[in-house]
C-alpha positions, 0 to 999 in steps of 0.5 A, spaced: 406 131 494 406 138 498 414 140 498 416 146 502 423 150 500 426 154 505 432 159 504 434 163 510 436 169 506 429 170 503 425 167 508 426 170 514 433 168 517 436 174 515 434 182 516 440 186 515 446 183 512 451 181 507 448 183 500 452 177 496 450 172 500 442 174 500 443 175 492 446 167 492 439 165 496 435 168 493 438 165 486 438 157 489 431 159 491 428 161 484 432 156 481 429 150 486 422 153 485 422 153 478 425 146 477 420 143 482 415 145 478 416 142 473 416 135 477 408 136 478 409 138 486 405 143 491 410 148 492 410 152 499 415 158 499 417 161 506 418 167 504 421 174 508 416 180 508 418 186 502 424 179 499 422 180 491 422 173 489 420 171 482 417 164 483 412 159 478 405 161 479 404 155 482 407 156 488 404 158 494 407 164 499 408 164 506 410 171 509 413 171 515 416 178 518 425 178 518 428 175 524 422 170 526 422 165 521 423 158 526 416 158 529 413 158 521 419 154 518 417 148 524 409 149 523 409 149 514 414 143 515 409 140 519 404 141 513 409 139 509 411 131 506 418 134 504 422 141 506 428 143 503 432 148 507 437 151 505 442 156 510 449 158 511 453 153 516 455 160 520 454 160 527 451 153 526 445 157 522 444 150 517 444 144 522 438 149 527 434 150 522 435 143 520 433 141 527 428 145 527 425 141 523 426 135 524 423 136 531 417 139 528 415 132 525 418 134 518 422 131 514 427 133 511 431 132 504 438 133 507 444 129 509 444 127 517 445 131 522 452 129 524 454 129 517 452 137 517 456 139 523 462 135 520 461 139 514 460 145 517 467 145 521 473 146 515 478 144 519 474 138 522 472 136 515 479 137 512 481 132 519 477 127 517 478 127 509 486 126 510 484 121 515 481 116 510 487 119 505 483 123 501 488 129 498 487 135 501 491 142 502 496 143 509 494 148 513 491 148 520 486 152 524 487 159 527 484 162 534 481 170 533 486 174 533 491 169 532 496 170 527 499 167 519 504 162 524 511 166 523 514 161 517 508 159 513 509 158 506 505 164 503 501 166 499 496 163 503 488 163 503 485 164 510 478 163 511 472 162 515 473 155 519 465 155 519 462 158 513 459 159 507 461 163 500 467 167 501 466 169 508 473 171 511 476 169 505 482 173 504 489 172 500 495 173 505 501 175 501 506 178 507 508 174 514 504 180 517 497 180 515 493 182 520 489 177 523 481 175 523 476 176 528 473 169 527 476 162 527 479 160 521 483 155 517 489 158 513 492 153 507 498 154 502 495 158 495 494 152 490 494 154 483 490 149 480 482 150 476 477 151 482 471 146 481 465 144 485 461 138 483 454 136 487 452 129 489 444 127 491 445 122 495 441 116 499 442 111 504 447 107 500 447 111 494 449 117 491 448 120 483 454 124 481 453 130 477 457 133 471 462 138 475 462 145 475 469 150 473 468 155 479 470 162 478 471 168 482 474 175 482 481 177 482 484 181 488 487 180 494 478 178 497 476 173 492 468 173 490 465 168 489 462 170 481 458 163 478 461 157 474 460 153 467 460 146 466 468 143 465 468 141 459 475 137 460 473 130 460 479 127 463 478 133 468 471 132 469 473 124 470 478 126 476 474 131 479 468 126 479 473 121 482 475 125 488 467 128 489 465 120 491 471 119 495 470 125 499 462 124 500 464 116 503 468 119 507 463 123 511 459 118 510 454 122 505 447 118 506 441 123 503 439 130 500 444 135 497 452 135 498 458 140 494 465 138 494 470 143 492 476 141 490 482 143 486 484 141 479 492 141 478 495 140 472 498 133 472 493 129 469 494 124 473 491 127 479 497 127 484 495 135 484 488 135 486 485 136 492 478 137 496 478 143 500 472 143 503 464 139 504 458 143 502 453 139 506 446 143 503 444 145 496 450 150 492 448 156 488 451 151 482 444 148 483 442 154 478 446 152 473 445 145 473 437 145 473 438 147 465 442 141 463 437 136 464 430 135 460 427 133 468 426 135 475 433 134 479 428 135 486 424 129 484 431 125 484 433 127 490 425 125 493 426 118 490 432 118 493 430 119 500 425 115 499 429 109 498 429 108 491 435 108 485 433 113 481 437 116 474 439 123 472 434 125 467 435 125 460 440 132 459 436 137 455 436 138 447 436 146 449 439 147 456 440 154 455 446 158 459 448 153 464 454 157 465 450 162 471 452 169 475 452 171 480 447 178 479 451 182 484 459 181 482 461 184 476 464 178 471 470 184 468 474 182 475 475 175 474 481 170 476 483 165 471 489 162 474 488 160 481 484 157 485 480 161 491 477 157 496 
């Protein structure tokens, strides 16, 4: 079985840029490479020209020049019985690229379209998670240029209303905080533990996987350092509730979601909250492949294929599941508050 991977970062998508962002990329495509070589699939990698990349010998490389990389991502997808891609929903990159594809006569290990470009609007996912009463924080949408509204409880968190990582993250702690130049989505600070869990899912299905504590750097501009398995049980049950309420409500239905939420102290959940949808593959992807003896994209394969597949037996060594982000430095982390 012929699958291609492509990650906008690292196969051409990007030429100039946001270094942490490339540095994410290229952490889930390795990952990818590695965990679908271990399922026994002919792997195709789209790869930009002068990108470093260390990927299993197996895998077969296609160069393409930085900038020009949707004429060979529809012409590999073509050659291809499956393609993943991986992109940030910025500028509504994702759901291009995933329409490329599926325009080129490929077939895609993804959630459909209108699930991604839900997804892919916070205030609009947030809309739709609160209309089908799944906790989320207050907040609401901001305009370029637009200020924190005079009154509104602080410390707040504003971030991008359509992007991905920590992309316009900031904390605000004063009533005159400058205002963003991009659309925004501005909530109140939730002190809690941040959490993001991964689902595959199919028509009808979904597969839950052990929740990830998030971790990030102190400071008024949280960066985004990696995470580790949450080893609360109770915590872990919380979280992996809320993950398959929120994934039904956006009518998840294939390939690869992220939820992020917000774990509170009351272990009756009442603090918990989704903060936003992920509809594509995370960077925790990187630390989740260690903890199973099996390939996690031949389940999301069996899955999209129509089958009912099981996560495969947890590994009897699964090395570092915590995982870091190569670029941040772990001496800045927070530990107590939740920036997302």
């Amino acid at each position: 079985m012929r699958l291609l991977l492509y990650e906008w970062c690292c196969s051409g998508g990007l030429r100039d840029g946001d270094a942490a962002l490339a540095t994410e990329g290229r952490l889930m495509l390795e990952a990818l490479a590695a965990d679908a070589a271990e399922a026994d699939l002919e792997i195709a990698v789209l790869q930009a020209a002068r990108v470093s990349l260390n990927l299993p010998s197996r895998a077969r490389r296609i160069e393409v020049e930085p900038g020009h990389d949707r004429g060979p991502l529809e012409a590999a997808a073509r050659a291809a019985d499956w393609t993943i891609v991986v992109a940030p929903e910025s500028e509504g990159i994702l759901l291009d690229r995933v329409r490329a594809v599926r325009e080129a006569g490929g077939r895609l290990l993804a959630p459909a379209d209108h699930v991604i470009g839900l997804a892919a609007d916070k205030q609009a996912t947030i809309d739709r998670l609160a209309g089908r009463s799944i906790p989320v924080p207050p907040g609401r949408s901001l305009e370029p240029g637009e200020p924190v509204p005079h009154g509104f409880r602080l410390p707040a968190i504003r971030k991008a209303r359509s992007g991905c990582g920590c992309e316009s993250l900031a904390i605000l702690r004063e009533p005159a905080a400058s205002a963003a130049d991009v659309p925004t989505r501005v909530e109140p600070l939730i002190v809690g533990t941040p959490v993001g869990v991964s689902l595959i899912c199919g028509p009808d299905f979904s597969l839950v996987l052990p929740p990830m504590r998030q971790r990030f750097t102190a400071g008024d501009a949280p960066r985004y350092l990696g995470g580790e398995p949450l080893t609360d049980r109770a915590a872990a049950a919380r979280a992996i509730s809320l993950a398959r309420r929120a994934a039904a409500a956006v009518a998840a239905d294939g390939g690869w979601l992220g939820v992020d939420l917000i774990l509170g102290s009351r272990a009756d959940g009442r603090d918990d909250r989704v903060l936003e949808i992920n509809p594509r593959l995370t960077s925790s992807f990187a630390g989740l492949t260690r903890l199973f003896a099996g390939s996690l994209v031949k389940v999301m394969i069996e899955a999209a294929e129509g089958g009912r597949p099981t996560l495969p037996a947890t590994a009897e060594s699964p090395g570092r599941s915590r995982f870091q982000i190569p670029s941040v430095s772990p001496a800045r982390e927070l530990s107590d508050a939740a920036c997302q």
